[in-house]
C-alpha positions in Angstrom: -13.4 8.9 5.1 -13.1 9.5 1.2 -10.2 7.5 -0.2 -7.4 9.1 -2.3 -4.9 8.4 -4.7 -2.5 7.6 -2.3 -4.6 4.6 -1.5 -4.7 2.9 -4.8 -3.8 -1.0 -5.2 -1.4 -1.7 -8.5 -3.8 -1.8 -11.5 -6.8 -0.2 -9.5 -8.8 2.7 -11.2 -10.8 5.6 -9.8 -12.2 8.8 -11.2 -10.7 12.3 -9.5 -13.5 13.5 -7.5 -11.6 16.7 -6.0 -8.8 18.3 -4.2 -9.0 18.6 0.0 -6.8 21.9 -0.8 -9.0 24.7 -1.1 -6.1 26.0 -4.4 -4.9 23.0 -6.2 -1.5 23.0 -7.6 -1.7 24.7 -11.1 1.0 22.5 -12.7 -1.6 19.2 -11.3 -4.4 20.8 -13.6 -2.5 21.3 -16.4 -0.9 17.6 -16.4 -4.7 16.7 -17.0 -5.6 16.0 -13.2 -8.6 17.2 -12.9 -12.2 16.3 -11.4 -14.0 13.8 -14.0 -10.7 12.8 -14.8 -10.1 8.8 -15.0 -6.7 7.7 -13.3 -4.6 4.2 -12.8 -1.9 3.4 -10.2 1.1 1.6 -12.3 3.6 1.8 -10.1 5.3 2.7 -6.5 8.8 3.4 -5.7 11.2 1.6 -3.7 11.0 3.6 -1.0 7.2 4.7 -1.4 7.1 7.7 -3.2 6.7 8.9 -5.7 4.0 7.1 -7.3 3.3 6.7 -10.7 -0.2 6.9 -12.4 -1.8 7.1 -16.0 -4.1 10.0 -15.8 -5.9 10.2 -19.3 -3.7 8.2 -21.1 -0.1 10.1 -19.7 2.0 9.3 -17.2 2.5 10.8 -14.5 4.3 10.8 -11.2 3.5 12.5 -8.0 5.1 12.6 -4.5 2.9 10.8 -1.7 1.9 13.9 0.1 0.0 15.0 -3.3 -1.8 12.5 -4.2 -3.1 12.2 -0.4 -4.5 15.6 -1.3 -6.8 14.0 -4.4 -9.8 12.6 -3.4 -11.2 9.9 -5.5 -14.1 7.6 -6.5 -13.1 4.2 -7.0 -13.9 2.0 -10.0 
């Protein structure tokens, strides 16, 4: 099983390797997540989700369900 950002520990890093959708979200590739990309979990909310990342060099935040959807190489 290929881990995704949804499985990040605080500080861990990964590169984006790709999307399990077949039609990633348009609004995810224009916040800079795309495959090559180098991303950082920096935070979790209270209650899970969302979760909050640096994605080359912004921050962003994305619902659980999302990032489960990004597959990842870890660092």
């Amino acid at each position: 099983m290929v881990p995704t950002l949804s499985e990040l520990s605080y500080g861990q890093k990964a590169i984006i390797k790709e999307f399990t959708t077949n039609l990633p979200n348009v609004k995810l590739l224009e916040m800079g997540c795309l495959p090559g990309n180098e991303v950082e979990l920096v935070q979790v909310a209270p209650l899970k989700d969302p979760i909050y990342f640096i994605i080359n060099g912004a921050h962003i935040a994305l619902r659980k369900s999302v990032a489960q959807q990004i597959e990842i190489d870890l660092l």
